[in-house]
ChimeraX commands (.cxc) that place a marker at each C-alpha (Angstrom):
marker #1 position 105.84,95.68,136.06 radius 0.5
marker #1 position 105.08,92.21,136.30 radius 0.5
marker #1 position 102.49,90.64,136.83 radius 0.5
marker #1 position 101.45,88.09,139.83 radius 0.5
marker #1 position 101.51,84.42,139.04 radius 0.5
marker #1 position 97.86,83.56,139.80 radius 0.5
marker #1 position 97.31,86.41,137.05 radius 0.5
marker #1 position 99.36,85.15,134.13 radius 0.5
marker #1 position 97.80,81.60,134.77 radius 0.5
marker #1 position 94.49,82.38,133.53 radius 0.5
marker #1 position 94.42,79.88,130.89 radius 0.5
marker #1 position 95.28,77.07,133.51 radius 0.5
marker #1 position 92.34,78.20,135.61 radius 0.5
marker #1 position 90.18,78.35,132.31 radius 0.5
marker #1 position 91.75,75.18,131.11 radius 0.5
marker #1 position 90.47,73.53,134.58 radius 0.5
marker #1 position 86.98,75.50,135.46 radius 0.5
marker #1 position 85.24,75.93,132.27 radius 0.5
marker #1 position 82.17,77.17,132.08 radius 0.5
marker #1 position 81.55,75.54,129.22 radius 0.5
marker #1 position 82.84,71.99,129.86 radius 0.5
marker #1 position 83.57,69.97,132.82 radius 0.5
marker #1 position 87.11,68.31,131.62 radius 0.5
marker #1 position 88.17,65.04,132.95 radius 0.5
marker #1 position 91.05,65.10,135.11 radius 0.5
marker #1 position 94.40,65.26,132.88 radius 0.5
marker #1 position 92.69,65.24,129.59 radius 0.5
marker #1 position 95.42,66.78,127.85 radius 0.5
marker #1 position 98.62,64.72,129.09 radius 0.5
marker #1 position 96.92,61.34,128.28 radius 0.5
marker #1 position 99.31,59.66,125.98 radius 0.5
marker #1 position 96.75,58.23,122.42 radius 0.5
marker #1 position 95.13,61.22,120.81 radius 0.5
marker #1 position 91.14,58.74,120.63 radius 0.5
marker #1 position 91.80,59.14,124.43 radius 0.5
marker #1 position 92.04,62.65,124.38 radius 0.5
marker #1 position 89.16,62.76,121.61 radius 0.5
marker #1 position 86.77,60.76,123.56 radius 0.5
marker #1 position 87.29,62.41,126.75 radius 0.5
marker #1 position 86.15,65.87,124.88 radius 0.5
marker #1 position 83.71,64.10,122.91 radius 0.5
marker #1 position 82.26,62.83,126.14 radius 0.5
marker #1 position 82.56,66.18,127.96 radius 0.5
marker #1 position 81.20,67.94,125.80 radius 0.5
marker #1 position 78.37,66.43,124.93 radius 0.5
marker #1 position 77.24,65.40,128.64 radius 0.5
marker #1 position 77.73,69.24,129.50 radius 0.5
marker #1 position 74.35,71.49,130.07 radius 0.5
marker #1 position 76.55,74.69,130.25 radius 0.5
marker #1 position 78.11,75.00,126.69 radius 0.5
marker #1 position 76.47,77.82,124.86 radius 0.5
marker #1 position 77.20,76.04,120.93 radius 0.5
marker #1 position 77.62,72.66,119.74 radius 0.5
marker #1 position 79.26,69.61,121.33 radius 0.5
marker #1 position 81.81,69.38,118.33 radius 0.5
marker #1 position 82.46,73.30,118.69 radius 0.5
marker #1 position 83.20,73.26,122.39 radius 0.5
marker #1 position 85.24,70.44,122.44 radius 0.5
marker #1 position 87.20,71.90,119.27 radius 0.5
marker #1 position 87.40,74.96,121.06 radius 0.5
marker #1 position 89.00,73.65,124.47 radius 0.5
marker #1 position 91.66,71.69,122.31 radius 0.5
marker #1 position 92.53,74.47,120.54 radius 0.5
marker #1 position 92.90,76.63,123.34 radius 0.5
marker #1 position 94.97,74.55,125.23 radius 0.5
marker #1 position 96.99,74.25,122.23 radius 0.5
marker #1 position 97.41,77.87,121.61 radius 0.5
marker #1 position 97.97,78.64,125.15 radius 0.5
marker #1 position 100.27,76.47,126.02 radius 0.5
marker #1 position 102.51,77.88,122.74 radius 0.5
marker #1 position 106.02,77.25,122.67 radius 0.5
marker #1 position 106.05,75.30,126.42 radius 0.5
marker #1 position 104.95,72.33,124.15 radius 0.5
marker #1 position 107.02,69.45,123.10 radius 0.5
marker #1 position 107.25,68.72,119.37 radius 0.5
marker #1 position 105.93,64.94,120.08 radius 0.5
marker #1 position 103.26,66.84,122.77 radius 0.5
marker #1 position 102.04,68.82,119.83 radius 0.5
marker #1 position 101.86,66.13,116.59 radius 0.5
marker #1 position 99.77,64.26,119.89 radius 0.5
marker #1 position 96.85,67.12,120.21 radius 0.5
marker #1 position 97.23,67.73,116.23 radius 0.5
marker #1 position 95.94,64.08,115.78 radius 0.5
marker #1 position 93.74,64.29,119.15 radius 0.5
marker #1 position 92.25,66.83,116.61 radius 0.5
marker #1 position 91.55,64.93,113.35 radius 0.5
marker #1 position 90.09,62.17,115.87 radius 0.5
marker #1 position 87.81,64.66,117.28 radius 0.5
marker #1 position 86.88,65.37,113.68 radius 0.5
marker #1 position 85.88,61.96,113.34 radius 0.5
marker #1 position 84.15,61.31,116.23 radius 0.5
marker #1 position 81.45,63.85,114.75 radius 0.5
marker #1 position 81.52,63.08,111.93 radius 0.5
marker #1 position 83.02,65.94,110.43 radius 0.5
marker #1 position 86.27,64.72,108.32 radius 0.5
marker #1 position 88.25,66.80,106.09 radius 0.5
marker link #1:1,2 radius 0.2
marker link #1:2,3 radius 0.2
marker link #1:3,4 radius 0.2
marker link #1:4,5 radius 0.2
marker link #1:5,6 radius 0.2
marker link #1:6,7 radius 0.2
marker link #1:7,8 radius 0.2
marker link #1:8,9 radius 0.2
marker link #1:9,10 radius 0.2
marker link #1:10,11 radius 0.2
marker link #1:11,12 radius 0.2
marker link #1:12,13 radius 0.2
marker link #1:13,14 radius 0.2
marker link #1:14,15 radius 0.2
marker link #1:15,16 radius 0.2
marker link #1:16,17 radius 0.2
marker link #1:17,18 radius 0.2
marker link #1:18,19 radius 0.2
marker link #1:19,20 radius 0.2
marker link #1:20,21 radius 0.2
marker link #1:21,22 radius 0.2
marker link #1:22,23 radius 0.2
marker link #1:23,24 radius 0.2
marker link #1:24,25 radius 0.2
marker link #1:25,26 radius 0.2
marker link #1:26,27 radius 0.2
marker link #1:27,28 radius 0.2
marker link #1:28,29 radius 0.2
marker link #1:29,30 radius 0.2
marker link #1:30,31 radius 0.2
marker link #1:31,32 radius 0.2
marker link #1:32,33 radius 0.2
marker link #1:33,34 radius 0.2
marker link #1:34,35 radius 0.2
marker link #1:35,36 radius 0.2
marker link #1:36,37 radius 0.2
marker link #1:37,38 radius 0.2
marker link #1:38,39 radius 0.2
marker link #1:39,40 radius 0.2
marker link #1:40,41 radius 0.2
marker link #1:41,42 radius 0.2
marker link #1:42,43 radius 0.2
marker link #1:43,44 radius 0.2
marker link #1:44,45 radius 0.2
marker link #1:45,46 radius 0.2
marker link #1:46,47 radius 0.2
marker link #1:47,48 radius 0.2
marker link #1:48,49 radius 0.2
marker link #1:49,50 radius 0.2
marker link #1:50,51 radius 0.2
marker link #1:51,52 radius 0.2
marker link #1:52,53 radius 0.2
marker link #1:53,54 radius 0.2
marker link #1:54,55 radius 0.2
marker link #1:55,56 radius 0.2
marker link #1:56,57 radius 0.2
marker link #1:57,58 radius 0.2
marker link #1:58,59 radius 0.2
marker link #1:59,60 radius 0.2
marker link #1:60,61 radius 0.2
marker link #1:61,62 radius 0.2
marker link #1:62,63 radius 0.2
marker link #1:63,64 radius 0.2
marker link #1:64,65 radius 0.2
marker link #1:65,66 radius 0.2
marker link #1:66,67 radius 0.2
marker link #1:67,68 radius 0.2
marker link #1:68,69 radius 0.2
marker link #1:69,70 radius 0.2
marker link #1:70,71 radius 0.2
marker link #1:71,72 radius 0.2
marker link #1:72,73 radius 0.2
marker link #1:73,74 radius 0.2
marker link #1:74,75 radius 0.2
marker link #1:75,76 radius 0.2
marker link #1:76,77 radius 0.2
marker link #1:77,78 radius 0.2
marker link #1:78,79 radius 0.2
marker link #1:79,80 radius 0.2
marker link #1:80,81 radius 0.2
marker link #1:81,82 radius 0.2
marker link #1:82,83 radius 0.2
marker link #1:83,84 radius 0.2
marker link #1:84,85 radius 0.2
marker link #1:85,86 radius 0.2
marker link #1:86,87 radius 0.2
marker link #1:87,88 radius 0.2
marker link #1:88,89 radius 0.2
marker link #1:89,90 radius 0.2
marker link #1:90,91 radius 0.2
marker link #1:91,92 radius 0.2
marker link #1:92,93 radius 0.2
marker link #1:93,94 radius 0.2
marker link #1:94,95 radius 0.2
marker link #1:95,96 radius 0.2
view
């Protein structure tokens, strides 16, 4: 039995009404991964609702999008995030 749409969405609605952060429109289809960085840095640390770290729930949100998302993602889409991700890292000082 399938399930309905709305349903099988969740990590859309997540994606878009996080408790934890309040994203800026379209974070994740902005084109330079610093964009994308900033924007979670900048999220993140302005939000009063996240329940760990700034660095943590940005990483987190990235991640998930990442994950969920999956296979739907482009090659180019995905290297983009990947380095959205080491900038992130940077941002908070937290380099590999």
């Amino acid at each position: 039995m399938s399930k309905p749409n709305e349903t099988r969405k969740w990590s859309a609605e997540v994606t878009a009404h996080s408790d934890s952060l309040d994203l800026e429109p379209h974070v994740f289809s902005k084109e330079d991964p610093a964009e994308i960085a900033e924007s979670l840095r900048r999220s993140a640390e302005s939000s009063e609702r996240r329940k760990s770290g700034a660095f943590r729930s940005a990483m987190s949100m990235l991640n998930l999008y990442i994950n969920r998302a999956g296979r739907n993602l482009s090659p180019s889409r995905k290297r983009t995030l990947e380095a959205a991700k080491v900038k992130l890292r940077g941002l908070f000082g937290r380099e590999a």
